[in-house]
C-alpha positions in Angstrom: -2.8 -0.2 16.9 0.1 2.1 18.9 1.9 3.8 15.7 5.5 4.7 17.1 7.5 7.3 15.3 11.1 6.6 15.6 13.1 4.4 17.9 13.6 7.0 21.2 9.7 7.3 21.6 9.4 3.2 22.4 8.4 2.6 25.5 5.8 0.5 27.2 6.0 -2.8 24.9 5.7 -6.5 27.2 7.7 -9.0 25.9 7.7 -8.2 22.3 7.7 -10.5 19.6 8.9 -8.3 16.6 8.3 -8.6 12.4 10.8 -7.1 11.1 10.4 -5.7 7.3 9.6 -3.1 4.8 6.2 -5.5 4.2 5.3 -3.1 0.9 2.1 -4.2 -0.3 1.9 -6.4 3.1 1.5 -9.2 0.7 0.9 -13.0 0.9 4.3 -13.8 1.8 4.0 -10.9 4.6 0.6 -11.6 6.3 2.0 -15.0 6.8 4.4 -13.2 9.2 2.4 -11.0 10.8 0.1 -14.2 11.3 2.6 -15.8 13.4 4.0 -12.5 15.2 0.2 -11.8 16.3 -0.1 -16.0 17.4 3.6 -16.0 19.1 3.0 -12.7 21.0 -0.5 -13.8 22.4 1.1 -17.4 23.3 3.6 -15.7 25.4 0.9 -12.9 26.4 3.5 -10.2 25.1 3.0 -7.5 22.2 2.8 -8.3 18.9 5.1 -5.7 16.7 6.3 -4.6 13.1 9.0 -2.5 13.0 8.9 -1.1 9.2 10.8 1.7 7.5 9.8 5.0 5.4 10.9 6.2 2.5 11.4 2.9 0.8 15.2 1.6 1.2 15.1 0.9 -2.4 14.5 4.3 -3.5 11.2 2.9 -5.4 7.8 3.8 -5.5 5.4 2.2 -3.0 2.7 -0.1 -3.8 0.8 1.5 -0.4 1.7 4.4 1.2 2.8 4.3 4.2 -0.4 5.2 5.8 -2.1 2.6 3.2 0.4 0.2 5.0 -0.4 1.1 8.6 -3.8 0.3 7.7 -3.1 -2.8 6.7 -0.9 -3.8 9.7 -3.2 -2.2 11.7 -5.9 -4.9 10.5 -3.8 -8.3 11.0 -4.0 -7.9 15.1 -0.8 -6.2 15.1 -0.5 -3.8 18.7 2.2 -1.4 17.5 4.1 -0.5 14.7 7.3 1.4 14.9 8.3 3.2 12.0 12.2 4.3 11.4 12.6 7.4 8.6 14.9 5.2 6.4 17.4 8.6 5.8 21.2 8.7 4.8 22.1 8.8 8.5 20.0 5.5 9.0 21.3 3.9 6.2 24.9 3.9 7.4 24.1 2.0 10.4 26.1 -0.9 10.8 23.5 -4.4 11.0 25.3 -5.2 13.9 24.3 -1.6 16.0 20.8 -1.6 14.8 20.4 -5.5 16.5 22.1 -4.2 19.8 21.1 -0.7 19.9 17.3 -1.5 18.5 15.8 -4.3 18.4 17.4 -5.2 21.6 18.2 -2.1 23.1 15.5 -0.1 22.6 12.9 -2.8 22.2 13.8 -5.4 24.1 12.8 -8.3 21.8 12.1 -11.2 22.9 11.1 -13.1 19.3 12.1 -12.0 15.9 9.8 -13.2 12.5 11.7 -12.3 9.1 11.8 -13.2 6.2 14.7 -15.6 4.5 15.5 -12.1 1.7 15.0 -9.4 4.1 18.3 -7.4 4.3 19.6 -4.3 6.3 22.3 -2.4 8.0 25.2 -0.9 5.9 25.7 -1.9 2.2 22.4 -4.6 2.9 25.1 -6.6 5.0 22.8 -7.8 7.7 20.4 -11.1 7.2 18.4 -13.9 9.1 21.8 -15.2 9.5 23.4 -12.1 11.5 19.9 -12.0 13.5 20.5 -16.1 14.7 23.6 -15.3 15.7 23.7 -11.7 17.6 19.8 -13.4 19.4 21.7 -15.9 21.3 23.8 -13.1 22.3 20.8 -11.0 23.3 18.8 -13.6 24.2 15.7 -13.3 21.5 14.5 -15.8 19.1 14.5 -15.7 15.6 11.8 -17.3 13.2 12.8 -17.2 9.5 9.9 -17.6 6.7 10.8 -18.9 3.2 9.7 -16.9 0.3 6.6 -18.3 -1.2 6.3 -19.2 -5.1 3.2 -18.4 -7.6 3.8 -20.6 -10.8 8.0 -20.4 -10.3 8.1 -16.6 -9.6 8.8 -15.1 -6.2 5.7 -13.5 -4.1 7.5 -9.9 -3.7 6.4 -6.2 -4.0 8.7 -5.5 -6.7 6.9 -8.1 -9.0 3.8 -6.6 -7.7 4.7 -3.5 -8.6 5.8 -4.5 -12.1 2.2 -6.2 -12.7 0.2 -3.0 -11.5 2.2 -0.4 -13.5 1.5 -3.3 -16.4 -2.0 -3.3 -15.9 -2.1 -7.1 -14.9 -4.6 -6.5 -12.3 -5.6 -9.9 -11.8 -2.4 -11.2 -11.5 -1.4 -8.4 -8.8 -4.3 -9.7 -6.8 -3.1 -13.5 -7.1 -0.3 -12.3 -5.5 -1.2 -9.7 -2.7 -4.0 -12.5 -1.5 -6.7 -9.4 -1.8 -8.0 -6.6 -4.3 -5.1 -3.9 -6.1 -6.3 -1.0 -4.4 -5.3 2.8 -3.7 -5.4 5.1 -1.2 -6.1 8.8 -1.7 -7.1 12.4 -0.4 -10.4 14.0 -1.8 -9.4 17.2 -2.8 -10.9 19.9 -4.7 -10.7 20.0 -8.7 -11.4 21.9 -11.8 -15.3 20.9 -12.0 -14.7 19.9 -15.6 -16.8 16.5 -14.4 -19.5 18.4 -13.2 -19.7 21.1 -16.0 -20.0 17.2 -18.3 -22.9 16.2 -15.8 -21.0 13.7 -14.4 -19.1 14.9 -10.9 -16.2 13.5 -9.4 -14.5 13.1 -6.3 -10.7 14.4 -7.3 -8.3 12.4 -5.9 -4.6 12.5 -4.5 -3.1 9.3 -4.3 -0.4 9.0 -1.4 2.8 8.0 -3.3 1.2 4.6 -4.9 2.0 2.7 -7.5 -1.0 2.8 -10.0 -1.8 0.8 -13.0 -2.3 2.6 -16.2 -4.4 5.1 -17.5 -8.0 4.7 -18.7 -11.2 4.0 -17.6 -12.2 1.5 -14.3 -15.7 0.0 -12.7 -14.4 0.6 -9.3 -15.2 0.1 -5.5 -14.5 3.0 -3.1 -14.8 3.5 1.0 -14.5 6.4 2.9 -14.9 4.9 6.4 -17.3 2.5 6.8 -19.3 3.9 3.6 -19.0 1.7 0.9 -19.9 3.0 -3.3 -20.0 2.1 -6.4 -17.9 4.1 -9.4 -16.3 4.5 -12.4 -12.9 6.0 -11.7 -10.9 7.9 -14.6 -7.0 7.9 -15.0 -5.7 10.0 -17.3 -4.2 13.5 -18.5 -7.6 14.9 -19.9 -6.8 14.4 -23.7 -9.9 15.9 -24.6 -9.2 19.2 -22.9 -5.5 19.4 -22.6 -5.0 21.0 -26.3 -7.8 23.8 -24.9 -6.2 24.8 -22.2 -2.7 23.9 -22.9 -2.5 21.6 -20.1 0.7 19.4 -18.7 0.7 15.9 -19.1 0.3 15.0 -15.2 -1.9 12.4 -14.7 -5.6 13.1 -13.1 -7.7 10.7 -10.7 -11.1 11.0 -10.5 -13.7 9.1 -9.1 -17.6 9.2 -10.1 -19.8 8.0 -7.2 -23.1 5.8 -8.1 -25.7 7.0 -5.9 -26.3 9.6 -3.1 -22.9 10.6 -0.8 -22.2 13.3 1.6 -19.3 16.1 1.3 -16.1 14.1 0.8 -13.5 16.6 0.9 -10.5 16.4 3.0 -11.4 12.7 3.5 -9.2 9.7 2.7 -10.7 7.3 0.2 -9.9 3.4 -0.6 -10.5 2.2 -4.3 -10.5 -1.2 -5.7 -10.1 -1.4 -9.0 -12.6 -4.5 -10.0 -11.8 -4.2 -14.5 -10.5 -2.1 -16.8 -12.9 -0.6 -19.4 -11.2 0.8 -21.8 -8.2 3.1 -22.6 -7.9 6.6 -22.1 -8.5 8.8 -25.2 -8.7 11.7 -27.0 -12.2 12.7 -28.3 -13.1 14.9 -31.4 -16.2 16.8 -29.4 -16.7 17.4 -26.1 -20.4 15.8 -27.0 -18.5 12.3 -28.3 -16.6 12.5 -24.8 -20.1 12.6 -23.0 -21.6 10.2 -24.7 -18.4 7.7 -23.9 -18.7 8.7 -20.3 -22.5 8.0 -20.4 -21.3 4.2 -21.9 -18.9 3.6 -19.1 -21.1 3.8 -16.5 -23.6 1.4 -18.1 -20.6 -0.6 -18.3 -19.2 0.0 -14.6 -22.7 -0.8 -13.3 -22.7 -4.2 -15.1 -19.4 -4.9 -14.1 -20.2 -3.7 -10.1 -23.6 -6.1 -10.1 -21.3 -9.3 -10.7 -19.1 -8.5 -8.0 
């Protein structure tokens, strides 16, 4: 997939059927419209495109990163994404300029897919509505989706969000139509892991939502290399009267089996169950011989899945 940087570097799209969105989480709701942009745009042998926007409108924190996200986007067929810094000189852009300057200025659209909620412009004044209207003016199509329903509640990232801070895992998943999962740097840490006899991949996550702290059985890939873990989120309790440490939160990662250098690569973690809550121990030795009980535990939990 062609990842285009702001709107004065598009060039080279035939015929292009757009989806227009933020498409956080790229959800059920959103792969439904990627679907059809990637089914309209080979029907009409044009390119099948997602113009998105970074940082989030909202002002909230992601569920996927915005390289999480192109990822994703990446994987439904789509041919290029354009991405537009959301910044205070963007957001003052009257709806009506960014369909006449944008999408059909600069892209050329032949088809728009959006969703029935999706808002922009100035003040959110822009909607499907606007978009009907100004594409028989600019001679482009516009397919609207309804917003799909789980049990009366509305398919969208900010209940997705909600469920993940809240731990509700399971539910999260419902939703998204796939695993909660993060995506993160390995980076170098303090060792404390390895001094316990138990080392971990240290990991910075990039700007994602993540559920609370405690202990997971996890799944992890770094390319095509797929591992088994027990993954740790937490502030160190243990430690952090010691050393007098902050209360910023640590991810770590403890890889089952053999694994090459992983530093300086990005890693993908699905979070399969919770095993218990993060906690302060009375003895380094009572910590170790938790650790040693999680992994029993994260191996039983990895051989069901």
């Amino acid at each position: 997939m062609k990842v285009i940087n702001g709107t004065r570097s598009i060039t080279g799209l035939t015929l292009p059927v757009v989806a227009l969105g933020v498409f956080d989480g790229l959800h059920r709701a959103h792969r439904e419209i990627l679907r059809e942009t990637v089914r309209l745009a080979r029907k009409g042998k044009g390119t099948g495109v997602v113009v998105t926007f970074w940082p989030h409108p909202q002002k909230q924190q992601s569920v996927y990163s915005l390289q999480h996200r192109l990822k994703l986007i990446a994987a439904s067929g789509i041919d290029a994404c354009v991405v537009i810094r959301f910044d205070k000189r963007f957001a003052q852009m009257p709806a009506r300029d960014f369909v006449r300057d944008i999408l059909a200025g600069r892209l050329h659209a032949r088809a728009l897919c959006v969703g029935r909620n999706f808002r922009f412009g100035k003040n959110a004044s822009g909607d499907w509505r606007l978009l009907v209207r100004l594409g028989e003016l600019y001679g482009f199509k516009v397919k609207v989706f309804d917003v799909i329903k789980d049990r009366g509640h509305t398919v969208s990232s900010t209940l997705i969000r909600r469920l993940i801070l809240a731990g509700k895992l399971r539910a999260a998943e419902k939703l998204l139509g796939r695993p909660v999962t993060i995506l993160g740097t390995v980076v170098r840490g303090r060792s404390i892991g390895k001094t316990l006899g138990f080392p971990t991949a240290n990991i910075n996550p990039h700007h994602e939502v993540l559920p609370p702290s405690g202990i997971y059985a996890v799944s992890a890939k770094v390319g095509r290399k797929k591992f088994g873990g027990a993954r740790y989120i937490g502030t160190r309790p243990t430690f952090r009267k010691k050393e007098n440490r902050s209360l910023s939160r640590q991810i770590e990662v403890h890889l089952f089996g053999l694994h090459p250098d992983l530093y300086g690569q990005d890693m993908e973690i699905r979070f399969l169950k919770k095993i218990r809550p993060d906690r302060r121990f009375s003895s380094v030795a009572k910590l170790v011989l938790n650790i040693k009980k999680d992994i029993i535990a994260a191996k039983k939990i990895i051989s069901r899945h």
